[in-house]
C-alpha positions in Angstrom: 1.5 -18.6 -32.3 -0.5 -15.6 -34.2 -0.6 -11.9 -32.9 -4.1 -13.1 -32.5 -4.3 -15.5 -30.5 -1.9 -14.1 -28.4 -4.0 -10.9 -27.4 -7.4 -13.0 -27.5 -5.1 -14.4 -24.5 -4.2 -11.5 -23.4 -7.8 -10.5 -23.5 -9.0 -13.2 -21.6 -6.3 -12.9 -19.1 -7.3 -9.4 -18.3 -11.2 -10.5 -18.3 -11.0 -12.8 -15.8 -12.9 -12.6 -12.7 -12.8 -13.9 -9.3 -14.2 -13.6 -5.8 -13.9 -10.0 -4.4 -12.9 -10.9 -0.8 -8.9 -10.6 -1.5 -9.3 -6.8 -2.8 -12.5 -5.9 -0.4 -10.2 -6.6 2.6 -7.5 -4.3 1.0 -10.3 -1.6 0.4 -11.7 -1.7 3.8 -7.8 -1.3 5.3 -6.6 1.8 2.9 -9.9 3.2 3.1 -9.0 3.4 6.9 -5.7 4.2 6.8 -6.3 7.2 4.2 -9.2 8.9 6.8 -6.7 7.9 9.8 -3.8 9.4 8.0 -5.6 13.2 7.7 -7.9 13.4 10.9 -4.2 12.5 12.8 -2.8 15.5 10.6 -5.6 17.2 11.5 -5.5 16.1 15.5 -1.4 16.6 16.1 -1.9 20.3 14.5 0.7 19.9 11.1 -2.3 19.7 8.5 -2.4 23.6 8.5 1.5 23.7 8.6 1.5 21.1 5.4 -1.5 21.6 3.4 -1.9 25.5 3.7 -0.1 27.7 1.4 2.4 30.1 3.6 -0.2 33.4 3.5 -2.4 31.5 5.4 -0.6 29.5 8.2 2.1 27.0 6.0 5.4 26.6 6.3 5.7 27.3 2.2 4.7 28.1 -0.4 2.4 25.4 -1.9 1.7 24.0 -5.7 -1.9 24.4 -5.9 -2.3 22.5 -8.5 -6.2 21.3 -9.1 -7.1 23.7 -6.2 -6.2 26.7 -8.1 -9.5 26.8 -9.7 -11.2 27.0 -6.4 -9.9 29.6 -4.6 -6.5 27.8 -3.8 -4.3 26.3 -0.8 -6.4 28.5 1.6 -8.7 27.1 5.2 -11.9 27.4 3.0 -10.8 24.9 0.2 -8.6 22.9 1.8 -10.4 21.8 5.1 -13.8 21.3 3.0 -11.8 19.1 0.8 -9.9 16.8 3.6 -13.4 16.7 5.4 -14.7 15.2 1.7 -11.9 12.9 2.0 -12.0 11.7 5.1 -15.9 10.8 4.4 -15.4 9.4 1.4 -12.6 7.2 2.8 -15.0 6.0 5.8 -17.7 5.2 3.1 -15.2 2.9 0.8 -14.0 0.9 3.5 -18.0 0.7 4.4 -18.4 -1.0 1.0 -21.0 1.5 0.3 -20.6 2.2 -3.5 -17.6 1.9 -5.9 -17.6 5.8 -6.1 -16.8 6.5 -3.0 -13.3 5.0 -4.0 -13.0 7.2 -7.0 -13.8 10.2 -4.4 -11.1 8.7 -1.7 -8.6 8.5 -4.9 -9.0 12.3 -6.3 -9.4 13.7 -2.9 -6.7 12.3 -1.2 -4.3 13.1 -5.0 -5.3 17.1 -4.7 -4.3 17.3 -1.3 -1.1 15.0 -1.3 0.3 17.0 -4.3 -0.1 20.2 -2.2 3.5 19.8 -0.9 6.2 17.9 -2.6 8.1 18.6 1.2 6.1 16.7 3.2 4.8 13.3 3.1 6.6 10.2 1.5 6.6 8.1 -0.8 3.6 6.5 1.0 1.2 9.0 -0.6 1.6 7.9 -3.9 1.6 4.4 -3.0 -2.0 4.7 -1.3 -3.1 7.1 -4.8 -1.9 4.3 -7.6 -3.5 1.5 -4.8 -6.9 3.6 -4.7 -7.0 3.9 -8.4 -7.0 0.3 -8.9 -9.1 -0.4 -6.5 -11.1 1.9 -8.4 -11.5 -0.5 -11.0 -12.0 -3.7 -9.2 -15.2 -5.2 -7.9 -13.5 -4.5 -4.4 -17.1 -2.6 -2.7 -19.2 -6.2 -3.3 -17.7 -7.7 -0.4 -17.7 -6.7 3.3 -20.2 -4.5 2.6 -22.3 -3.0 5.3 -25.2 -2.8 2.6 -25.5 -7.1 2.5 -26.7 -6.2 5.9 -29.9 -4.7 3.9 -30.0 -6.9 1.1 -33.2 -8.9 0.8 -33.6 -12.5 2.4 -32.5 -14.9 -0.6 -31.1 -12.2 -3.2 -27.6 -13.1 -5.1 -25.8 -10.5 -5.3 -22.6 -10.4 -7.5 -19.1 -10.6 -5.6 -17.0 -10.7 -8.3 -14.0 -8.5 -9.4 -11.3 -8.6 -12.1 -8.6 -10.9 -11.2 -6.3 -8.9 -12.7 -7.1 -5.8 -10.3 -5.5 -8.2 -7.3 -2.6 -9.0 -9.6 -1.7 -5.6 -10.4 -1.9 -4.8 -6.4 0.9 -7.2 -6.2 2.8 -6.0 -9.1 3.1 -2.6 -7.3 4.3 -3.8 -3.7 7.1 -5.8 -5.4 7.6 -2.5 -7.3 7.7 -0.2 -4.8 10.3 -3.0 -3.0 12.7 -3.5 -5.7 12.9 0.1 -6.4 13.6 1.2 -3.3 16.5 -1.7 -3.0 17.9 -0.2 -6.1 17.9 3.3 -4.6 19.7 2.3 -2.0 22.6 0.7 -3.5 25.2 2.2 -1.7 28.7 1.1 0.6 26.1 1.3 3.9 23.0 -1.0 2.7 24.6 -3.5 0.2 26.2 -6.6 2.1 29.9 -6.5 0.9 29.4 -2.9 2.5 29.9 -2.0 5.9 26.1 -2.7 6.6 25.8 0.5 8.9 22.9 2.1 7.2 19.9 1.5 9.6 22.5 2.2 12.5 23.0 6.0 11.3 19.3 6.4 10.5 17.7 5.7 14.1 20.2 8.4 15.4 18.6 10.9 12.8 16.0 12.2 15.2 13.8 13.1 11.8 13.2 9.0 11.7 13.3 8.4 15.3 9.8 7.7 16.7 11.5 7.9 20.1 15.4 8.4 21.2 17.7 5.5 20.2 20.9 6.1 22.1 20.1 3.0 23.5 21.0 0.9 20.2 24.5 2.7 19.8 25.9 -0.5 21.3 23.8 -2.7 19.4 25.6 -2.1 16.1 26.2 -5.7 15.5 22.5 -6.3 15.3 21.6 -3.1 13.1 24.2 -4.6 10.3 22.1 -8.1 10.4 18.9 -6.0 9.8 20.5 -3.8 7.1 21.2 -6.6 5.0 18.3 -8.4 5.6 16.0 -5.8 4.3 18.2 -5.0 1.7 17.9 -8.3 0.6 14.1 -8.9 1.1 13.8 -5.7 -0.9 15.8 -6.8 -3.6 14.3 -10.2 -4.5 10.7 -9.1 -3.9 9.9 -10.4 -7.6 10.3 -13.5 -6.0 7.2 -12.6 -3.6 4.7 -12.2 -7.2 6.8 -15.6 -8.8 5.4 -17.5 -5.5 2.3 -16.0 -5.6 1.8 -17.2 -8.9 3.4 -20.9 -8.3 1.2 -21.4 -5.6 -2.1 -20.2 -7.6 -1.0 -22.4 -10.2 0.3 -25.2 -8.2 -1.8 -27.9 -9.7 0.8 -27.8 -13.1 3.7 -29.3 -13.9 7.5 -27.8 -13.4 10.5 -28.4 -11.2 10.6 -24.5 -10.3 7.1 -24.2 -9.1 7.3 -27.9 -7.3 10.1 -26.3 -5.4 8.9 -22.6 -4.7 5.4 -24.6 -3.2 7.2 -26.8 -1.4 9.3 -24.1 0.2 6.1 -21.1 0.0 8.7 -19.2 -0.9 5.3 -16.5 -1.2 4.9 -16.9 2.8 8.4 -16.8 3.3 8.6 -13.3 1.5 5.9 -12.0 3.4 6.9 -12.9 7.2 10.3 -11.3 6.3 8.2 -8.3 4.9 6.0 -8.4 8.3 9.2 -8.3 10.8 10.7 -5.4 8.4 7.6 -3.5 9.3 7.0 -4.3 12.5 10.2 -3.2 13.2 10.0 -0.1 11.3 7.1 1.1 12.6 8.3 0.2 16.4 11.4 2.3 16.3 10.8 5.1 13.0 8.2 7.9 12.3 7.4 6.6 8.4 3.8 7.8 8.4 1.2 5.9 6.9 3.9 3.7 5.0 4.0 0.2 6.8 0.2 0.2 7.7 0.0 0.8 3.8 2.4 -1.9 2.3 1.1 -4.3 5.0 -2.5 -4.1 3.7 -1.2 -5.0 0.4 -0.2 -8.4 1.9 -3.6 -9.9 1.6 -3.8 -9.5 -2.0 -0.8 -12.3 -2.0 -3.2 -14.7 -1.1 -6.0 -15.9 -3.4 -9.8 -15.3 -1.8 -10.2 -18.8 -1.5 -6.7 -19.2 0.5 -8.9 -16.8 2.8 -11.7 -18.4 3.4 -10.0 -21.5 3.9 -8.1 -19.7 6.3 -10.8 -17.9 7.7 -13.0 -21.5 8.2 
């Protein structure tokens, strides 16, 4: 096969275009969790402590980064700008235009950069997810301006296919990367599987006191290695994603992975990993984030089947 006709594929690939209602419900639940993220920094008190440079409140100095131009980490560029992302965020997951994204994505990138202390590793996740959202068709569905549309006007719901694969690509990214970071004698399973057990006595994880779960080690070692393994063969997660949106061809390996839904398999593991992780640890915005990133495993017509 000629270079040629492999990038007019490639081409093609990339043009495709689907139904928007996959990546809208994405953009509607980071747009959320973004403003929820900084008013709550902004409620509990810490968004002066994190955001503001130490002459004016922080804990540290700060890398002011695009701010420097504006006056820097100080109350009268900071607050304006968290305000500006906090509205912006409100009006992306309101569908209202597909800037508002662009403005959720650079806001929420000055003021996460501010302090390479604080945070996690859920700030760049929600950054490289807004900026692809940037570039999908994402704001044509669930839109609180269809509300206003005219009686009888087609509007266009489309957005690049690829956008929704990419959004995949990343959570089985940011999985498999983390499983390699942690290969170590207390996550791997010919370990002694005592990982999770050491951090819930940490009390910078602990959402509440765990002395209760010294006992429980037994259990702690099952979840270790579960999540280390779930992590590990997340590429699985985007091969059954694409069996099953391909499930109409031929192959033993996809017979088999649709047969099994190896995809749904993936992702109820992935939902009791979370679910537990946000019951017992203080992660931030990280599980709310990874889980919105769920829906764009299923094709938008999976979702209005399952929606009907």
């Amino acid at each position: 096969m000629s270079l040629g006709s492999n990038w007019g594929r490639w081409v093609e690939g990339c043009s495709r275009t689907e139904d928007a209602l996959s990546v809208a419900i994405v953009r509607v639940a980071i747009g959320l969790i973004v403003a929820g993220h900084v008013v709550h920094l902004a409620w509990s008190g810490a968004l002066p402590l994190v955001w503001f440079d130490a002459d004016h409140g922080g804990l540290r100095d700060l890398d002011e980064g695009a701010l420097r131009w504006a006056g820097g980490a100080v109350p009268a560029v900071v607050v304006p700008v968290c305000v500006g992302t906090v509205v912006s965020a409100l009006a992306m997951a309101l569908g209202l235009t597909r800037w508002a994204t662009w403005a959720t994505w650079l806001g929420f990138q000055i003021i996460a950069d501010l302090n390479g202390q604080a945070g996690g590793s859920y700030d760049e996740l929600l950054t490289a997810t807004l900026f692809l959202l940037g570039w999908s068709g994402a704001h044509r569905r669930l839109s609180v301006l269809r509300f206003f549309a005219r009686p009888g006007s087609v509007a266009d719901t489309s957005s690049l296919a690829c956008v929704r694969w990419l959004l995949v690509l990343q959570l089985v990214v940011m999985y498999t990367s983390s499983a390699i970071q942690k290969v170590s004698a207390h996550w791997v399973p010919w370990g002694d599987h005592m990982a999770l057990w050491y951090i819930l006595q940490q009390p910078t994880w602990q959402r509440n006191p765990m002395l209760w779960v010294a006992p429980f080690a037994g259990l702690t070692r099952v979840a270790t290695v579960t999540s280390w393994m779930f992590e590990l063969t997340a590429p699985l997660l985007l091969v059954g994603a694409w069996f099953r949106e391909t499930r109409t061809r031929a192959g033993v390996v996809r017979s088999l992975f649709n047969r099994l839904d190896v995809r749904r398999l993936q992702l109820l593991v992935g939902l009791g990993m979370h679910i537990g992780i946000e019951a017992t640890m203080e992660v931030g915005a990280f599980s709310l984030a990874s889980l919105a990133l769920y829906v764009a495993c299923f094709s938008p017509d999976e979702l209005r089947r399952a929606a009907s």
